[in-house]
C-alpha positions as CSV (number, residue, x, y, z in Angstrom):
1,X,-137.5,101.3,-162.9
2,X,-139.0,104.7,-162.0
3,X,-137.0,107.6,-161.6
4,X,-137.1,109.6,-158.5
5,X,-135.2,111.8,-156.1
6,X,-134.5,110.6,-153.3
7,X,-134.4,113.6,-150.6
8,X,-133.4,111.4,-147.6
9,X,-130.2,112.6,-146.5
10,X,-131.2,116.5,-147.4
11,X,-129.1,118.7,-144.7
12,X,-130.9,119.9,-142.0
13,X,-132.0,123.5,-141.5
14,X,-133.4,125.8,-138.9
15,X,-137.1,125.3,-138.8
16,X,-137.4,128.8,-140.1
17,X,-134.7,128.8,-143.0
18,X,-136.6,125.3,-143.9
19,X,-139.5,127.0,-144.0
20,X,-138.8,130.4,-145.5
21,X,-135.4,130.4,-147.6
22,X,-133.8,129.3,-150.9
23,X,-133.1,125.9,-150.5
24,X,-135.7,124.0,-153.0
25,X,-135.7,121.1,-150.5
26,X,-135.0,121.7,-146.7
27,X,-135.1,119.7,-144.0
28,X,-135.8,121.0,-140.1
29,X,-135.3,118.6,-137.2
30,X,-138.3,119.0,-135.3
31,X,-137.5,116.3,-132.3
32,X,-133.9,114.1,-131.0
33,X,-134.2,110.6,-132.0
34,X,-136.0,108.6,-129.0
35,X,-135.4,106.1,-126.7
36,X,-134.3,102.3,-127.4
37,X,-137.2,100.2,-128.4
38,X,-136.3,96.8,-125.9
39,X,-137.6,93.5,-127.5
40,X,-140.2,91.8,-125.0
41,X,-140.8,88.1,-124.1
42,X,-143.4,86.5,-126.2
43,X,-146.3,84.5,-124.6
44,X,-145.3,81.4,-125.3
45,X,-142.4,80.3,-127.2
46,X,-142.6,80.2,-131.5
47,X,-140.5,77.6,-133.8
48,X,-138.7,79.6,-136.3
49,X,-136.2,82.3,-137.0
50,X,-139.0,84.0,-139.1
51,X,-141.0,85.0,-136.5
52,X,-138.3,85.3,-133.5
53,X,-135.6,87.1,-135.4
54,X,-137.7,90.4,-136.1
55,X,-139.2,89.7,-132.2
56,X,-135.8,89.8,-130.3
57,X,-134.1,92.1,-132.7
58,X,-132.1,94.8,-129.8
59,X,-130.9,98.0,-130.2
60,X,-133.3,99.3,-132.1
61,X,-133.8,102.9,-131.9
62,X,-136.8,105.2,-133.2
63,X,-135.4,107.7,-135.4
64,X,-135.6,111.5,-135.1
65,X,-138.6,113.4,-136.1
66,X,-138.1,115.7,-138.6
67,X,-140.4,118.1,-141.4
68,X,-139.4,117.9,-145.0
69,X,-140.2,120.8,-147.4
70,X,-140.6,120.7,-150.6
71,X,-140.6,123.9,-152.9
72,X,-142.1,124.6,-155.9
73,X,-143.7,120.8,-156.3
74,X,-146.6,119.0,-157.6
75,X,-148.8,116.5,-156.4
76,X,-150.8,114.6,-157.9
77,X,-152.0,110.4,-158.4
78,X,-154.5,108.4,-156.1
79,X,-151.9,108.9,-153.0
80,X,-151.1,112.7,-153.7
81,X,-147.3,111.7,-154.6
82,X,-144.9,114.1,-155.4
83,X,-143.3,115.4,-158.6
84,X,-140.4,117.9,-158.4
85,X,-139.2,118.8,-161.7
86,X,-140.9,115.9,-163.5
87,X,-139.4,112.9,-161.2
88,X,-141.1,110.9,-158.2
89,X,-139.9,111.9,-154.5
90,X,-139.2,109.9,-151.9
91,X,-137.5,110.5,-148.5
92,X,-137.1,108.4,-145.6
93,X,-139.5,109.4,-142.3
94,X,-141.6,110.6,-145.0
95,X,-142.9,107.0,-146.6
96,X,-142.1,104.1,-145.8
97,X,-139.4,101.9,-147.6
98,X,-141.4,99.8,-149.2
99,X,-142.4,103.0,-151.7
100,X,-138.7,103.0,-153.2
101,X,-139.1,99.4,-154.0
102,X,-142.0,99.6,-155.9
103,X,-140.3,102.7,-157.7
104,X,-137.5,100.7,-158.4
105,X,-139.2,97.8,-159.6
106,X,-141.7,99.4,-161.4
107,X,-144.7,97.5,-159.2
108,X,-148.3,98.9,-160.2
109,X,-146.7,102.1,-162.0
110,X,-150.7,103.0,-162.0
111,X,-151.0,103.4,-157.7
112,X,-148.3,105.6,-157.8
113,X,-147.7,107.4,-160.9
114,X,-149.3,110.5,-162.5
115,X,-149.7,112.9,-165.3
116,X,-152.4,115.0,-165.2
117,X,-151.9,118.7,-165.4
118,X,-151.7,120.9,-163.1
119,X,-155.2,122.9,-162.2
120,X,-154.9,125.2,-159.3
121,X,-151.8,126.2,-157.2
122,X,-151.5,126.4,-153.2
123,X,-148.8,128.4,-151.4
124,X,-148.5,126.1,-148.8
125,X,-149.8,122.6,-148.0
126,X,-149.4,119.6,-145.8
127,X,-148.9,116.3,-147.3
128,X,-149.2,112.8,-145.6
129,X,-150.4,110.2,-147.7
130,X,-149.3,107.9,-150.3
131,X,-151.0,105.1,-152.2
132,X,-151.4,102.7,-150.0
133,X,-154.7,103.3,-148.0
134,X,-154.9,99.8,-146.5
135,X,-156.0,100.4,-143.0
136,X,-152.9,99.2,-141.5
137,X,-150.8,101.1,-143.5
138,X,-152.9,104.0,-143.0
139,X,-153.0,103.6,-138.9
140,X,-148.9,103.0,-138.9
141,X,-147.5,105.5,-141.6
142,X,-150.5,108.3,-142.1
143,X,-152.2,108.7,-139.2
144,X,-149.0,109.4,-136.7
145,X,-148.6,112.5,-139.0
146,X,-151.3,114.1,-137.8
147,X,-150.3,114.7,-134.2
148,X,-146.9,116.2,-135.9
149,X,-149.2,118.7,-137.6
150,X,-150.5,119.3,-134.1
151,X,-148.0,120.3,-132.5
152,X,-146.7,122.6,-136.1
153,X,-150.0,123.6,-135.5
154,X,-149.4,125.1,-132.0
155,X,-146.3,126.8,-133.1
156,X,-148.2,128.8,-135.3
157,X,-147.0,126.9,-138.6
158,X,-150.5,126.2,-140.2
159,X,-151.3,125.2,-144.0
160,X,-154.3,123.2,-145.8
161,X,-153.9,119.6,-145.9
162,X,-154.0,118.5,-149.8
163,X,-155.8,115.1,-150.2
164,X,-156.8,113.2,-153.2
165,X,-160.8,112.8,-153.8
166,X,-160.3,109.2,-153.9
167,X,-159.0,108.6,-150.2
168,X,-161.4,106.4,-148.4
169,X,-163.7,108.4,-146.4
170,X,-162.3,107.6,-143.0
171,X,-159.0,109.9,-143.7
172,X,-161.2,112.7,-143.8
173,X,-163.3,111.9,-140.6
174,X,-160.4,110.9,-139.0
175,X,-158.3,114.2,-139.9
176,X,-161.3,115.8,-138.4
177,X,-161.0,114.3,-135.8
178,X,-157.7,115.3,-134.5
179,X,-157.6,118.4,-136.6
180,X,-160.9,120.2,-136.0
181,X,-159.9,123.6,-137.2
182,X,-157.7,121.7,-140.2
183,X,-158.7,123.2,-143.6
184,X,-158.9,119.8,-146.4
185,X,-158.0,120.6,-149.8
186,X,-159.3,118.2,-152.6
187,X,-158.5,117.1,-156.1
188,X,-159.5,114.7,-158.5
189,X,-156.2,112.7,-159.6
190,X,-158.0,111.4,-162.7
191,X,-157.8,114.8,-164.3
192,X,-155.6,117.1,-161.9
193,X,-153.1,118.1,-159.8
194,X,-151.8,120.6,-157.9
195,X,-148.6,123.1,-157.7
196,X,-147.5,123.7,-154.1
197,X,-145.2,126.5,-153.4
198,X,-144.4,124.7,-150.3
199,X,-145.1,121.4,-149.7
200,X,-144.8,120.4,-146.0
201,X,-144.1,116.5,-145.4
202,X,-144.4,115.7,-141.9
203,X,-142.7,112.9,-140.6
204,X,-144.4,109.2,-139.8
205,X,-142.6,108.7,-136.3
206,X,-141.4,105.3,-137.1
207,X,-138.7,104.1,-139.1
208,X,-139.3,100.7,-140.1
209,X,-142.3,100.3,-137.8
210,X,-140.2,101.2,-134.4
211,X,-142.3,104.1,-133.3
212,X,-140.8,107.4,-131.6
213,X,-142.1,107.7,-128.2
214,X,-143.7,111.6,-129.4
215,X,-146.6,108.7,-131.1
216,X,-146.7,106.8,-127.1
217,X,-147.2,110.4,-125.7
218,X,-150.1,111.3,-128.6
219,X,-151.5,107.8,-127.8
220,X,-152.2,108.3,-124.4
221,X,-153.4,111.8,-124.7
222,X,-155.9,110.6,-127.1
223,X,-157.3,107.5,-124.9
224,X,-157.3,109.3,-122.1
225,X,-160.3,111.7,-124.2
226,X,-162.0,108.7,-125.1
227,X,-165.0,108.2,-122.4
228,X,-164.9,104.9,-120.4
229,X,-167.6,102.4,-120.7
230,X,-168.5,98.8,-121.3
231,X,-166.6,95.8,-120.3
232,X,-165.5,95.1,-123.6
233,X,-162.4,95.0,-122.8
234,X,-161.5,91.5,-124.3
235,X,-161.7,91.9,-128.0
236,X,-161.7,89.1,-130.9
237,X,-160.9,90.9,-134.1
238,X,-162.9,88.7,-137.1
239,X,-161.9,89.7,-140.3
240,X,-164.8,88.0,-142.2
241,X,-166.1,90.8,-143.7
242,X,-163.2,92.3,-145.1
243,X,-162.2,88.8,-147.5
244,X,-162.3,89.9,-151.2
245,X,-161.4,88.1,-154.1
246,X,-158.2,89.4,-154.1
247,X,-157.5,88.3,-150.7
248,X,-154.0,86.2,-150.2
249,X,-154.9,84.0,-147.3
250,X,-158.3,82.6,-145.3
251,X,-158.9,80.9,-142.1
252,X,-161.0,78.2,-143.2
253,X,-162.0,77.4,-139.6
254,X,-163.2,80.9,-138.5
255,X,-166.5,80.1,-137.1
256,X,-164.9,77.6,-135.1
257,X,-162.0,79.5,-134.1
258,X,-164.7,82.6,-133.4
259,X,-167.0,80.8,-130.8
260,X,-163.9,79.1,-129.1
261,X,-163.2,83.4,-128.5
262,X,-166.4,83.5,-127.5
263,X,-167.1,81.1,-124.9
264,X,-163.5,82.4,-123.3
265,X,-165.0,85.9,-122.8
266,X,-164.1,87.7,-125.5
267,X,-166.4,90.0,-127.8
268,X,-165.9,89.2,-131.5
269,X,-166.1,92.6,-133.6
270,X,-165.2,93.5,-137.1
271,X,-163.4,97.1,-136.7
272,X,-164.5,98.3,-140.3
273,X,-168.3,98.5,-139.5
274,X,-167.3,100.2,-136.5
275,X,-166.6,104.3,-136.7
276,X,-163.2,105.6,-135.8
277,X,-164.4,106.9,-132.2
278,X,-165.8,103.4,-130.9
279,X,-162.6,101.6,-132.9
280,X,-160.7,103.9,-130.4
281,X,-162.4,103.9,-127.4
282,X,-162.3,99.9,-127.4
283,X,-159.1,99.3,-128.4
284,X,-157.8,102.4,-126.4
285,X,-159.2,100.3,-123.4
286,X,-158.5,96.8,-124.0
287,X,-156.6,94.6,-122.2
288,X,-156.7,91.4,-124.9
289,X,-156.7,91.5,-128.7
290,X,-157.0,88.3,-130.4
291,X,-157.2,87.8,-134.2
292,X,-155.9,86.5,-137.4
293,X,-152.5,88.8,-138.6
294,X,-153.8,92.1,-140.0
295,X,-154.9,96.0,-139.9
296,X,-157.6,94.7,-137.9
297,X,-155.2,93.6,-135.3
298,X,-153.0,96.6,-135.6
299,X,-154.8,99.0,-134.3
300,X,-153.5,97.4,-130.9
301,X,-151.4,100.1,-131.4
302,X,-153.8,101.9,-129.4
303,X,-154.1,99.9,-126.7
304,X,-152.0,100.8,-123.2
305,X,-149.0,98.6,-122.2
306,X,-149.8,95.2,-120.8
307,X,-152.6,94.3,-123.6
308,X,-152.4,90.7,-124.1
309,X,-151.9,90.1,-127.9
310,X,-152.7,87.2,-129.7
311,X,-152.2,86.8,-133.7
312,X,-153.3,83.7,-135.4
313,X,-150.4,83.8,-138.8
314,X,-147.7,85.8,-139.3
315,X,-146.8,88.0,-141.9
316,X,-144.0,90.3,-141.1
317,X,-142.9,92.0,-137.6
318,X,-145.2,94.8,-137.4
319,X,-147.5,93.1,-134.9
320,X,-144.0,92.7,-133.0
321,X,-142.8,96.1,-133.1
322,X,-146.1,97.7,-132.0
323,X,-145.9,95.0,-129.1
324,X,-142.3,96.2,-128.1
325,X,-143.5,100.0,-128.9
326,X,-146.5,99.6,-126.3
327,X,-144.9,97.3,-124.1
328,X,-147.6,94.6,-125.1
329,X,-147.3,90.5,-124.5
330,X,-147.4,89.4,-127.8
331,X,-147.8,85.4,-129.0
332,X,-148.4,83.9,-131.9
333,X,-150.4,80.8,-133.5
334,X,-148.6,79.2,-136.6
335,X,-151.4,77.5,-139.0
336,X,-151.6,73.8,-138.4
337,X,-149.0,73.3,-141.0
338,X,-146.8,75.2,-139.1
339,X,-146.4,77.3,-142.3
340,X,-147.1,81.0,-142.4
341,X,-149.2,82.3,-144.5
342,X,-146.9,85.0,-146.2
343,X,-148.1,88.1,-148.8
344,X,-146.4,88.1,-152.0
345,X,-146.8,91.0,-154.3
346,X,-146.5,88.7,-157.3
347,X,-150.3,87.3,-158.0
348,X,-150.6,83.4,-156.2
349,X,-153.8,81.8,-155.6
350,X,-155.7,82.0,-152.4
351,X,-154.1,80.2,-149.3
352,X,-156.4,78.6,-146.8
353,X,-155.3,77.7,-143.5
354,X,-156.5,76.1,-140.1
355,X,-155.6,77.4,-136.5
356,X,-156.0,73.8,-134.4
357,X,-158.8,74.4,-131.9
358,X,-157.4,73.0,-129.0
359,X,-153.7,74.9,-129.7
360,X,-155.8,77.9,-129.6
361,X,-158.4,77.3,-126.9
362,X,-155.0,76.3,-124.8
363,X,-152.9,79.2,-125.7
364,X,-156.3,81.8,-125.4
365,X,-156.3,80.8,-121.9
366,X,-153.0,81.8,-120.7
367,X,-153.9,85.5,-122.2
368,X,-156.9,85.6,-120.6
369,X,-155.6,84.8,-117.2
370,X,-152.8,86.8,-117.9
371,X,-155.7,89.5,-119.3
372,X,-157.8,89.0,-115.7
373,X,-154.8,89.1,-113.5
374,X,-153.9,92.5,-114.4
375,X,-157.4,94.0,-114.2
376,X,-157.6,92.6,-110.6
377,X,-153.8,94.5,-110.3
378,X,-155.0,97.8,-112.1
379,X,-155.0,100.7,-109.8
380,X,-152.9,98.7,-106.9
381,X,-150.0,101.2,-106.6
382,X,-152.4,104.3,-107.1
383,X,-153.1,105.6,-103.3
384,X,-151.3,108.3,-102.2
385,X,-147.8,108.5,-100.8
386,X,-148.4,108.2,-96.6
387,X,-146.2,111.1,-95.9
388,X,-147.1,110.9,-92.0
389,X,-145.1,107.8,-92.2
390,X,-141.3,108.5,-91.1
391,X,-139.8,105.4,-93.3
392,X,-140.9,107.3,-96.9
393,X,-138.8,110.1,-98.1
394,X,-140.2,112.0,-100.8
């Protein structure tokens, strides 16, 4: 077991005395907790408590948004971790909970870990990453940070944003993105790290992958920016070209699976050989997303409520909790065994799996009408009030 601080239930400050007094770790609420996340329907019914349990779970409520600081730390390691006084940090909003578990069991000490010394100090910085840069991860836990920098950003609280040189590219680009004027600071975790007087940790907007609505509002601001365009508006996520050796689980009938998408309507892409601006414009705009359970699939977290969501497997209830987050109709394909296809972190051998054709031609269907009817509904209630007419009172 790794030791570490855990920071999670650190007082809470005034932004400013977070920001500028004694404390060594301070805490500033930045927004109330949100709404209640309501469980929706599901397409089509599912056998199993393991996928409806986390579906129909109630009363689940995002948490508040806070900004975490950090005095006198250093980061350091492939996911720019923390060190304060020698021992790992975590805290809650922060990083997810899986990063505890992995402390506490000591799981691949090397993704998380560090030792090199420190080579260059900041006053203040911004930190949002940890090890785990697989796109999913990245689009739920990272990326929602940045539009909490924004708005820091407008209330005059800026810093550099400390990155490790080993992030894949797109965290850069995408930072960009969002962040024009945002200043990146770089450092090689092989053979450095970095002293920050004041590490700023802003908050993921999700605790346990039920979003606050501050990400719906961010969403939404960001799609409408994207330009319209294309009818692609039916999207089969294929996931084909991101299989490795390493990879846990494979569709074995893919090409089958693939042209039955096809011949329904629905364009087949791979979202990693796509840049972050068309990923986002697409999915931004789509009103069906098919695919097997993945990061590919996630980034239905972009898409605007109604989006018909279909996931072939089942791996945990993220897909679920976007769904219920963006108001999406969600339904999912069991393999043919009617066993899911679950990650272990433990090593295992490859798992194939088939989706049966005709379950998923059937079931594609009822999206797609579903899909259809409310693009033929879109824009229905959008005339304007007729205030000449005595029965409306406004």
């Amino acid at each position: 077991m790794a030791s570490f601080l855990d920071l999670s239930n650190t007082e809470f400050a005034p932004l400013s005395g977070a920001l500028h007094g004694p404390d060594r770790v301070a805490r500033a609420l930045l927004i109330e907790r949100g709404t209640l996340v309501p469980p929706r329907p599901m397409l089509w019914p599912c056998p199993g408590d393991l996928v409806n349990g986390p579906h129909i779970e109630g009363d689940l409520c995002a948490p508040p948004v806070d900004l975490l600081v950090v005095r006198r730390a250093v980061v350091g390691g492939t996911g720019a971790h923390l060190k304060l006084d020698d021992q790992l940090v975590y805290a809650e909003g922060a990083y997810p909970f899986y990063i505890q578990h992995w402390y506490r069991h000591d799981i691949a000490r090397q993704a998380w870990d560090f030792d090199a010394p420190v080579t260059h100090r900041l006053d203040r910085a911004f930190v949002i990453t940890h090890f785990n840069f697989v796109w999913g991860h990245w689009l739920t836990e990272m990326y929602p940070k940045l539009f909490v920098i924004r708005a820091l950003n407008a209330a005059g609280i800026v810093a550099p944003l400390i990155l490790p040189r080993t992030a894949p590219g797109y965290v850069s680009r995408i930072v960009r993105m969002v962040l024009p004027d945002q200043e990146i600071v770089t450092y090689d975790p092989r053979d450095e790290a970095v002293e920050i007087g004041a590490a700023l940790l802003p908050h993921m907007l999700n605790r346990n992958y039920v979003f606050h609505d501050f990400l719906r509002w961010n969403l939404e601001r960001e799609a409408l920016a994207w330009p319209k365009g294309g009818d692609d508006d039916m999207i089969f996520v294929s996931r084909g070209g991101v299989r490795t050796a390493q990879s846990f689980r494979e569709l074995a009938n893919e090409a089958e699976i693939e042209e039955i998408a096809r011949e329904a309507g629905l364009t087949v892409l791979r979202p990693e050989t796509l840049g972050w601006a068309q990923q986002a414009r697409l999915f931004s705009k789509a009103r069906l997303v098919a695919g097997e359970f993945g990061s590919g699939l996630h980034n239905a977290l972009l898409s605007p409520p109604g989006c018909q969501v279909v996931s072939l497997n089942w791996l945990v209830e993220v897909q679920s909790r976007i769904g219920n987050f963006r108001r999406h109709d969600v339904g999912y394909i069991l393999p043919s065994d009617g066993e899911a296809r679950l990650y272990s972190i433990e090593p295992r051998a490859n798992q194939p799996f088939t989706i049966d054709a005709d379950i998923f031609r059937e079931k594609l269907t009822i999206a797609v009408d579903r899909a259809q009817t409310r693009k033929a509904m879109a824009g229905w209630d959008d005339a304007p009030f007729p205030v000449e007419d005595p029965k409306v009172r406004l």
